[in-house]
C-alpha positions in Angstrom: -15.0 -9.2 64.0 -17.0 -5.9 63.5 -18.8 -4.8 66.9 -21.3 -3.3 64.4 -24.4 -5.0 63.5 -27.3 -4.5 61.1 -30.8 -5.8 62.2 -32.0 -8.3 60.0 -35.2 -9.4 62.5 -37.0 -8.7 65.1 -39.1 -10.3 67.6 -41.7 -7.5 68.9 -44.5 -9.0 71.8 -45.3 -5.9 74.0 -48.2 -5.3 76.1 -48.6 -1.5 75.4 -48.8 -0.2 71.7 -48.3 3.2 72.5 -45.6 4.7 70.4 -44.5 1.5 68.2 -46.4 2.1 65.2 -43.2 4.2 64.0 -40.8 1.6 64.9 -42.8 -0.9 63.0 -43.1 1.0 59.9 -39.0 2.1 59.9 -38.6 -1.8 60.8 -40.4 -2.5 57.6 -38.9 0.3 55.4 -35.8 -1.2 56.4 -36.5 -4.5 54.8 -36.7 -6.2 58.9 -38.0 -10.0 59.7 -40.9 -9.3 61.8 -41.5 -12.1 64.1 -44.4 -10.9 67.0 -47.5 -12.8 68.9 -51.0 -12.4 69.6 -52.1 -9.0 70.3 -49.1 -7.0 69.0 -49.3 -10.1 65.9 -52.7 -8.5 65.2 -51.4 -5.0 65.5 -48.5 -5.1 63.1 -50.8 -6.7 60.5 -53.6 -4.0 61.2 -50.6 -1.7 59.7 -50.5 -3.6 56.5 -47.3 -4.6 57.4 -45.8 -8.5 56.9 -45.5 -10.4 60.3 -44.6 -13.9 61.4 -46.3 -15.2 64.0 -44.2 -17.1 66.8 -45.8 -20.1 66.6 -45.0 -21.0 62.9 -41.0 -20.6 64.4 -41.9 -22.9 66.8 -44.7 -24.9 65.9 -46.4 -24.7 69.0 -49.4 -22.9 69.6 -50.0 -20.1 72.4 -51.1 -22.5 75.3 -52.2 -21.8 78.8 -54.4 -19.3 78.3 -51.5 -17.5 76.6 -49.1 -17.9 79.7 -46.7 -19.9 77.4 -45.8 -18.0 74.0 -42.5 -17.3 73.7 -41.0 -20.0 75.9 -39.4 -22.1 73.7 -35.6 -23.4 72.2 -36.3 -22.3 68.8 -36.8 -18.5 70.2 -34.3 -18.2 72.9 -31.9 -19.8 71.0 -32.4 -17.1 67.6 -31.8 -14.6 70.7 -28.9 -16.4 72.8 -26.3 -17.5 69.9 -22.8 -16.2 69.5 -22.7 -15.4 65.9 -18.8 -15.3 65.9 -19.1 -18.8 67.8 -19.0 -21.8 64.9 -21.0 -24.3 67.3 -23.8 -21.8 67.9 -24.0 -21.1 64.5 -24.0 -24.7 63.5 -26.8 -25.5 65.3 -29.0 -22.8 64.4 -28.6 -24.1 61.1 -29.4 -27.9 62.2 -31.9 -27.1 64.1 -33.4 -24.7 61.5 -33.7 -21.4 64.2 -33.7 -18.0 63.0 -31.2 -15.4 63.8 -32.8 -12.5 66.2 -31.1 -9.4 65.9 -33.7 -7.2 68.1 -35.5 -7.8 70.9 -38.5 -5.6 71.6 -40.8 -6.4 74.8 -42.2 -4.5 77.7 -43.5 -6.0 81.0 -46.9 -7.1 82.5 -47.8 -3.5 84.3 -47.4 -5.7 87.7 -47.2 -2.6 89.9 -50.2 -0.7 88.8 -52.1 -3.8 89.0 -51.3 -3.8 92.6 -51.8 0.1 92.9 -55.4 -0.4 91.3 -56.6 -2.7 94.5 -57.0 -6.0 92.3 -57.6 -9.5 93.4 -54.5 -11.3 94.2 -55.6 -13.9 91.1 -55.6 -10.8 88.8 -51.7 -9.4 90.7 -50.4 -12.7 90.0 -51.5 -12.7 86.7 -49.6 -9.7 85.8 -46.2 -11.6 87.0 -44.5 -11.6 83.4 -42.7 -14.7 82.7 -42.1 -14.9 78.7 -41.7 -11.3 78.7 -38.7 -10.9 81.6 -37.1 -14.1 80.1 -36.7 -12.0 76.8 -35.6 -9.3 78.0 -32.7 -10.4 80.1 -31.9 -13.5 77.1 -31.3 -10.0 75.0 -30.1 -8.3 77.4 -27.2 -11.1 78.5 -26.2 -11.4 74.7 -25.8 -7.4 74.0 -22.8 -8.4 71.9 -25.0 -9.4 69.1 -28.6 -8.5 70.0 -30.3 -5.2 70.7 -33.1 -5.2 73.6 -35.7 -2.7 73.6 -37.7 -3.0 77.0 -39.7 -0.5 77.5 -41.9 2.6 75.3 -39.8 5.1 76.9 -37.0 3.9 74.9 -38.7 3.7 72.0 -37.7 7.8 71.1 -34.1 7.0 71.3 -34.6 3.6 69.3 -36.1 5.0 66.3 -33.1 7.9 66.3 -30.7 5.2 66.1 -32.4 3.3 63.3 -32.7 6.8 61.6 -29.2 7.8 61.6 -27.5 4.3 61.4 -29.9 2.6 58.5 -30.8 -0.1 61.0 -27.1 -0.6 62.2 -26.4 -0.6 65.7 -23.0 -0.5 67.8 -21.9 -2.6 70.4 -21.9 0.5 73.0 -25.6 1.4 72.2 -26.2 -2.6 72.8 -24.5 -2.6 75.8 -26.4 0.6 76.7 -29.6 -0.7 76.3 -29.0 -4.0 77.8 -28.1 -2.2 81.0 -31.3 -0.1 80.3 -33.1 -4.1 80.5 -31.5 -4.9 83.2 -32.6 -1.9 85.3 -36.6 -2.9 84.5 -36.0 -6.3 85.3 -34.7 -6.0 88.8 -37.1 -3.5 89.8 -40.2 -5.9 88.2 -38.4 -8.6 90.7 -37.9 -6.1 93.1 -41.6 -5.2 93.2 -43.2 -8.3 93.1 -40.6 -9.6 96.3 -42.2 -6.9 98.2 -45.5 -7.6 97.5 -45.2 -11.4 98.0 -43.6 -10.3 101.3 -46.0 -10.1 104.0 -44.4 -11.6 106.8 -41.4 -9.2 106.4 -38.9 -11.6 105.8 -35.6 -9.8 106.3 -34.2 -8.5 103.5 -33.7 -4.8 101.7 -35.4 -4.4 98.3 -35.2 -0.8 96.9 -35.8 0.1 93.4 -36.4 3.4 92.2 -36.4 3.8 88.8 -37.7 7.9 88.6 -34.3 9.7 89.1 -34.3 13.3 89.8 -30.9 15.1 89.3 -30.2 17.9 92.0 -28.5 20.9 91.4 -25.9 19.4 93.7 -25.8 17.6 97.2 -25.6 18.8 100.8 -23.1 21.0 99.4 -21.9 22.1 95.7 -18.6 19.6 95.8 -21.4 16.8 96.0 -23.6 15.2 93.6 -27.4 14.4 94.9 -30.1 12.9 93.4 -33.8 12.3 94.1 -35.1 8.8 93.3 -38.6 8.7 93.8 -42.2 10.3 92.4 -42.5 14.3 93.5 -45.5 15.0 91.3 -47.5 12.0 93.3 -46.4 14.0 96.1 -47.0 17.5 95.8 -48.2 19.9 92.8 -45.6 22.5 92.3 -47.1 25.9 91.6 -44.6 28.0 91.1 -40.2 28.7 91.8 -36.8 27.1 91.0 -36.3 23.6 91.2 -36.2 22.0 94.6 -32.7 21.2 95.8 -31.1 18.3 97.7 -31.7 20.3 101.3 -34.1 21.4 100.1 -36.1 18.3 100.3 -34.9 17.2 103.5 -36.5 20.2 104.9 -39.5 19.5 103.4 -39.6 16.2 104.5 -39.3 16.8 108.0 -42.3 19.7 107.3 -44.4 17.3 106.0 -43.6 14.3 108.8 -44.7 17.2 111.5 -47.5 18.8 109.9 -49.3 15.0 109.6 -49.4 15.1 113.5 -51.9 17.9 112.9 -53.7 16.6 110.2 -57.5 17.8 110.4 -56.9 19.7 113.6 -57.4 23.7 114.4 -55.5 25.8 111.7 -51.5 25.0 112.3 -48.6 26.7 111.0 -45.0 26.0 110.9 -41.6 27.4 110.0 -38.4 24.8 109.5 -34.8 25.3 109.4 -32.4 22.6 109.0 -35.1 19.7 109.4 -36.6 21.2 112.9 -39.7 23.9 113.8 -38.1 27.2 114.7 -41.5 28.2 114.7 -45.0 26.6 115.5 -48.4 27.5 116.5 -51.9 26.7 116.3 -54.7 29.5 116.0 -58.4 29.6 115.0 -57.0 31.4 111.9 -54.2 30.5 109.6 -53.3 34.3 109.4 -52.8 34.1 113.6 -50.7 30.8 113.4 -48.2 31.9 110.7 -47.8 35.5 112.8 -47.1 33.6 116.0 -45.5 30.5 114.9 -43.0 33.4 113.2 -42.6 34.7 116.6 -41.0 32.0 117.9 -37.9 32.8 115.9 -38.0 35.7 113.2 -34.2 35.4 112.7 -33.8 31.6 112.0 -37.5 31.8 109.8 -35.3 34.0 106.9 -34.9 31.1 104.2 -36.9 28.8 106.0 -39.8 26.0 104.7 -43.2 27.1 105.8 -46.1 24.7 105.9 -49.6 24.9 106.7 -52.7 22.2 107.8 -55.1 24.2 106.1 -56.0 26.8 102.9 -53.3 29.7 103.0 -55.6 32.6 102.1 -54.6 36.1 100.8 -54.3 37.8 104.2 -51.4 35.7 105.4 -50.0 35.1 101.8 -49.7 39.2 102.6 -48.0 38.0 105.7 -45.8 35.6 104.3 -44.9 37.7 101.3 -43.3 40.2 103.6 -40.4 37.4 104.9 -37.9 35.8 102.3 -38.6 31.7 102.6 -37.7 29.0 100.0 -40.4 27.2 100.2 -44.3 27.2 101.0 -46.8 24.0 101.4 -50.3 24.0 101.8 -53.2 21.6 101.0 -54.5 24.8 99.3 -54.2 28.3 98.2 -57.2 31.0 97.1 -56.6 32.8 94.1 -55.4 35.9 95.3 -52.9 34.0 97.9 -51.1 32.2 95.1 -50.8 35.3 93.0 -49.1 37.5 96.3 -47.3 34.7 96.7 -46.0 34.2 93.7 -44.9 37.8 93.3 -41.2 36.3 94.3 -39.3 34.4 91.5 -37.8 31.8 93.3 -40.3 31.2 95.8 -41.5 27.4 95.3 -44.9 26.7 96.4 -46.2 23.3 96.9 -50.0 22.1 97.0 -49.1 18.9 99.4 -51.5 16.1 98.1 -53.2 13.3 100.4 -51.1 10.8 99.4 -49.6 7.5 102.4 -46.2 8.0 103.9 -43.6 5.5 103.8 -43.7 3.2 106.6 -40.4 2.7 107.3 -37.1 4.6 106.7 -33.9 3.7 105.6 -31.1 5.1 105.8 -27.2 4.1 104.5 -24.9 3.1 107.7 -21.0 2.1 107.4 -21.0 -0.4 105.0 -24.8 -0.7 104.4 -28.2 0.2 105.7 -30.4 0.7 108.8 -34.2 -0.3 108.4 -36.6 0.3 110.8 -40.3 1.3 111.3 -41.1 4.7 111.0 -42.1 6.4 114.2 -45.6 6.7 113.8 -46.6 6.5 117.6 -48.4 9.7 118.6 -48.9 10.3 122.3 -52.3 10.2 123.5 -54.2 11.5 126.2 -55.0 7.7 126.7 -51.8 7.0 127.2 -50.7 9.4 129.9 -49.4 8.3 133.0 -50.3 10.8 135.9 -46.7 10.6 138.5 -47.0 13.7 140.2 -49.3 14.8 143.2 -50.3 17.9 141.6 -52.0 17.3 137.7 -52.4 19.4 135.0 -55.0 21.1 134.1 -56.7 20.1 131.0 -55.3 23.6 129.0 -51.9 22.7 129.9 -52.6 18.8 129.3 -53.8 20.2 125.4 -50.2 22.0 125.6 -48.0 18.8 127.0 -49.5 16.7 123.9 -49.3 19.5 121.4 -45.4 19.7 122.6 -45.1 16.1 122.3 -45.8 16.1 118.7 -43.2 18.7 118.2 -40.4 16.8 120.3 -40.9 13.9 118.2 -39.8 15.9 114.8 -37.2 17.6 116.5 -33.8 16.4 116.5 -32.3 14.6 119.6 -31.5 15.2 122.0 -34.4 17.7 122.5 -36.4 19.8 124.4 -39.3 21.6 123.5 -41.0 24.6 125.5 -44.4 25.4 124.8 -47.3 27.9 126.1 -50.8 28.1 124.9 -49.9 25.8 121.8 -47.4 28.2 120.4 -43.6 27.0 120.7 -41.8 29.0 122.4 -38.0 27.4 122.0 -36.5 24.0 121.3 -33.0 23.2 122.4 -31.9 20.7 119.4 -29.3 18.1 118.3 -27.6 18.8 121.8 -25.0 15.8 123.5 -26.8 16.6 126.7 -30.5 17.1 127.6 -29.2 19.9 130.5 -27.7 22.0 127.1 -30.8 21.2 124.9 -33.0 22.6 127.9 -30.2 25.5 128.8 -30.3 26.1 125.0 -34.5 26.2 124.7 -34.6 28.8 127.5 -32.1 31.5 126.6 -33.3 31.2 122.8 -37.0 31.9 124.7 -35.7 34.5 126.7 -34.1 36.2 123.6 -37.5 36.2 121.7 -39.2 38.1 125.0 -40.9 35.0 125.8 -42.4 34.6 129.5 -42.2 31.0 130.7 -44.4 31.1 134.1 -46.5 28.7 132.7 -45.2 27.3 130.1 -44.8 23.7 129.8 -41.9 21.6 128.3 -41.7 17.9 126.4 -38.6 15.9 126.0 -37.6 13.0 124.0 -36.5 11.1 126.4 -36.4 10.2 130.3 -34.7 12.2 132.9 -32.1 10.4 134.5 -31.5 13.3 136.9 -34.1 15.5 138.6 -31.7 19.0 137.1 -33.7 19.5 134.2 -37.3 19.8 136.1 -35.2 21.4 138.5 -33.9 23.6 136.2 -37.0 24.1 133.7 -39.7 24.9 137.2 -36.9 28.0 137.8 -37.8 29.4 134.3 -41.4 29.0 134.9 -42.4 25.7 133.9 -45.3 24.8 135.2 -46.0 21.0 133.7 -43.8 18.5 132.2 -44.6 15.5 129.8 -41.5 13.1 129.2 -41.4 9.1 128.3 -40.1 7.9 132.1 -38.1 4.8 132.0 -35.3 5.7 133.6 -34.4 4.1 137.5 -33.7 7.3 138.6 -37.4 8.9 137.6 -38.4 9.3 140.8 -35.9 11.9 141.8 -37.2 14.0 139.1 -41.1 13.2 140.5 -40.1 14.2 144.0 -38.6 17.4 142.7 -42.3 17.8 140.9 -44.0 16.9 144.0 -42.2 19.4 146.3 -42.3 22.1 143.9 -45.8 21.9 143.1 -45.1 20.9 139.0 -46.8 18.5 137.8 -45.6 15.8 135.2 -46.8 12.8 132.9 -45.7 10.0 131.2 -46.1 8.7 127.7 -44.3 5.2 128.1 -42.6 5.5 124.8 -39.3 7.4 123.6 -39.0 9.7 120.7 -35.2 9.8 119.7 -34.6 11.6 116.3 -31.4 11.6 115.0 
């Protein structure tokens, strides 16, 4: 039997006109059984064009306040039968039910109702029932029924009804059931997580916005973005944004919300942590010094601000070769230095919620957890040391806190007069992550006599405070928790540092 078909009839019951006035009138042109309900009913005949309302198929009215339309034998079966099957099309004919060649039906916007902050009456309202029943009846029997589910397939419909006279093939069936089947399980996949408030265990993702990278972590890889950059950020200018590209500026954005509405702040990222980082009373001063704190690693680096970049330190910034520049804002003359490099991509970050947990693919599936969005207080300090800090250096021991906590473990940050100074990063051992931070300091002409330095995690050794009051550390701030933390407050106490802690961990790997 042919896998080709020509459309003979249609049902069409879709919740958003836009875009199917064509369709309709090539549908008609084509000499198409029309078969549609209430508003779209009303909308084809508005065109002049000949329609046939559900219920005279059925004969059964709309009931329920329109809930129940569609939901009936003499419908699903003109979609479900096997036409090269001699019972199905047996009892289409005793049962008298039309043949449906074409299915065309969108969805309830369900999510936007949610996104709008509507009664829970008016969500659960938009939970399509007819409408998702269609689509995956259609969808199931692509052999012999085409399934249009949404308006953005309505371009590549009307092409194929163009070129073909109304024929289809069983590939661009099976296409466009697969197309069906994508918008259904994301609809279920949407309203699961917002009928699930007590957290019930299970992963639902469903991304439907794809995004295709110029290539992976490396060129031998494919990558892919699935999710909504344009509710994210407002790209002003540059190349596309690549796959590490966006990890970077993840982890820019994840920091620069611990500084959210503070004192201007200024950072520089490479490979997902701040080789640079300071906080001025001028944006100009915090990109200069937060550039200090490594001018060799900021060379291709992301560079993110709290506050409007303004032409001075776009005249700063111009001067250095980064990939990529956020800001909440830029002046006029700022975004037109700035732009004076090709590739340069520059970002207006919008104020839009963070995800609250992350997710993230492990062996043979996933880790889930809550996103880390403890930020150490002064509240929640613990004092352990006879000698305390002072209140400048306790501004420093929280200001290095919030950068340990984007840094990769294991860490340690060192930090003087809210500019960072060195992190040791990603190291197996906290001794080499502080070892590391120091010499990287000492390269940059950094003095440490009082400087102050934040770790991710406890001590379990005194060597570190040991080795960090050497260097000139003055004041530590670390979690505590481990049975040993008193040999690192008695080094503290007989070397006159002082140290406080937070009560909570910070691991980022």
């Amino acid at each position: 039997m042919s896998t080709s078909k020509t459309i003979k009839s249609a049902l069409i019951s879709v919740f958003h006109k836009d875009g199917l006035e064509p369709i309709v009138r090539k549908l008609n042109e084509l000499n198409v059984t029309i078969y549609s309900t209430g508003g779209t009913e009303k909308f084809i005949k508005d065109l002049g064009i000949s329609v046939v309302p559900v219920e005279d198929v059925t004969s059964y009215p709309s009931i329920l306040g329109g809930r129940v339309k569609t939901l009936h034998p003499k419908v699903f079966g003109g979609i479900l039968n096997r036409q090269d099957h001699a019972g199905d099309v047996a009892e289409l004919k005793e049962y008298d039910i039309p043949q449906i060649d074409l299915v065309i039906v969108d969805l309830y916007p369900f999510e936007k109702t949610v996104a709008s902050g509507a009664s829970e009456q008016d969500i659960v309202e938009k939970i399509d029932i007819g409408g998702i029943s269609l689509i995956r009846a259609a969808a199931k029997n692509f052999k012999d029924t085409f399934t249009v589910s949404s308006m953005d397939q309505y371009d590549d419909f009307i092409t194929i009804l163009s070129e073909s006279k109304g024929k289809t093939t069983i590939a661009q069936r099976k296409k466009f059931a697969a197309k069906s089947f994508n918008i259904s399980s994301h609809y279920d996949t949407a309203i699961f997580n917002y009928f699930n408030a007590d957290e019930e265990p299970a992963l639902k993702v469903s991304e439907t916005k794809a995004q295709v990278l110029r290539y992976g972590e490396n060129p031998h890889q494919k990558g892919y973005f699935f999710g909504d950059l344009e509710d994210m950020f407002d790209k002003l200018h540059g190349k596309e944004l690549s796959y590490n590209n966006l990890l970077d500026v993840d982890a820019a954005v994840n920091l620069i919300e611990e500084f959210k509405g503070e004192a201007p702040t200024f950072a520089i990222l490479k490979h997902n942590n701040a080789c640079g980082f300071a906080q001025r009373d001028t944006i100009k001063q915090a990109y200069i010094d937060a550039l200090a704190g490594d001018p060799v690693s900021a060379f291709g680096g992301i560079l993110i601000a709290n506050t409007q970049i303004d032409a001075a330190t776009a005249e700063e910034i111009h001067t250095l070769f980064c990939e990529v520049v956020i800001a909440p804002s830029y002046s006029d003359e700022a975004l037109s230095i700035l732009k004076g490099k090709k590739n340069r991509i520059i970002l207006i970050q919008k104020d839009v919620a963070l995800p609250k947990t992350t997710i993230r693919t492990c062996l043979n599936g996933n880790l889930v957890q809550d996103k880390d969005n403890v930020t150490d207080q002064l509240e929640d300090l613990k004092y352990v040391t006879n000698h305390k800090p002072t209140d400048s250096q306790l501004e420093d021991l929280l200001f290095a806190s919030k950068l340990c906590k984007n840094t990769k473990s294991n860490t340690i940050i060192l930090v003087k007069n809210k500019q960072l100074l060195a992190g040791g990063t990603g190291q197996t051992s906290r001794v080499d992550a502080l070892n590391q931070a120091i010499e990287k300091a000492t390269s940059f002409k950094f003095d440490l006599n009082g400087a102050v330095m934040a770790s991710d995690a406890f001590f379990p050794f005194p060597d570190c405070v040991e080795i960090a009051g050497k260097a000139g550390v003055i004041s530590v701030i670390q979690p505590g928790g481990s049975i040993k933390d008193q040999l690192s407050v008695d080094y503290c106490n007989e070397n006159n540092l002082s140290m406080v802690m937070t009560g909570t961990r910070h691991f980022k790997h």
